[in-house]
C-alpha positions, 0 to 999 in steps of 0.5 A, spaced: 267 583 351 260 580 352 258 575 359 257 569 353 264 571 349 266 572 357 264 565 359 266 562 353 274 564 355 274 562 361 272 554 359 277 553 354 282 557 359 279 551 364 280 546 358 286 549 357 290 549 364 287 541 365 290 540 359 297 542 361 296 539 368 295 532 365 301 533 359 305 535 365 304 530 370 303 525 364 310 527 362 313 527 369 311 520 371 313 518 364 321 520 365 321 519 372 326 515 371 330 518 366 335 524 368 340 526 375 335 531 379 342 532 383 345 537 378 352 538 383 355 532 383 362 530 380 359 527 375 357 529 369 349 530 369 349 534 362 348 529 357 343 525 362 338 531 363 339 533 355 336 527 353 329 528 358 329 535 356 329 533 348 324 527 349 320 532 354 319 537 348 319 532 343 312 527 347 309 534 349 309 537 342 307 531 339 300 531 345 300 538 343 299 537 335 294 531 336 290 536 341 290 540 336 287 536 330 283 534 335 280 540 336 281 543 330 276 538 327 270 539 332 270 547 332 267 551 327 271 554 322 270 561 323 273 560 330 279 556 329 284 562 328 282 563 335 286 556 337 293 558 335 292 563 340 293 556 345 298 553 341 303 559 342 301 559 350 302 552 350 308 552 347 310 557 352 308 554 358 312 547 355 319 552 357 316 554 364 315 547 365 322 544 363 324 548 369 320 544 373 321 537 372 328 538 373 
């Protein structure tokens, strides 16, 4: 790998990790609301949490695609095998997250 190719993967890894922040604090305070944070209750707090989960998955997989379109759009042809790349670590940074915004 070259200095340039070096460099160029460390701007869009930087991209990358601005991205999750905003989808996550974004989402975060979106669906504050919604949801239980105490889990050991005597009531039941599974339905509450399924729903923020499911929405969660749901606004963070539609952010994702939009990104990608719009990004898709903008880098050349040649280089846009290189973005499913981002879309699958994003997709498993999407499961890391879950965890925290409970």
């Amino acid at each position: 790998m070259s200095n340039n190719e070096r460099y160029s993967w460390l701007g869009w890894l930087f991209y990358f990790i601005v991205f999750e922040v905003v989808v996550f604090l974004g989402l975060q305070w979106l669906l504050s609301g919604m949801g239980m944070s105490n889990q050991y209750q005597a009531e039941n707090t599974i339905v509450p949490n399924w729903v923020k989960s499911v929405i969660f998955i749901l606004l963070y997989i539609l952010c994702l695609l939009f990104v990608v379109m719009l990004v898709s759009s903008f880098v050349p042809s040649k280089h846009r095998g290189q973005l499913m790349r981002w879309v699958y670590l994003a997709l498993l940074g999407m499961v890391v997250m879950l965890f925290f915004i409970f």
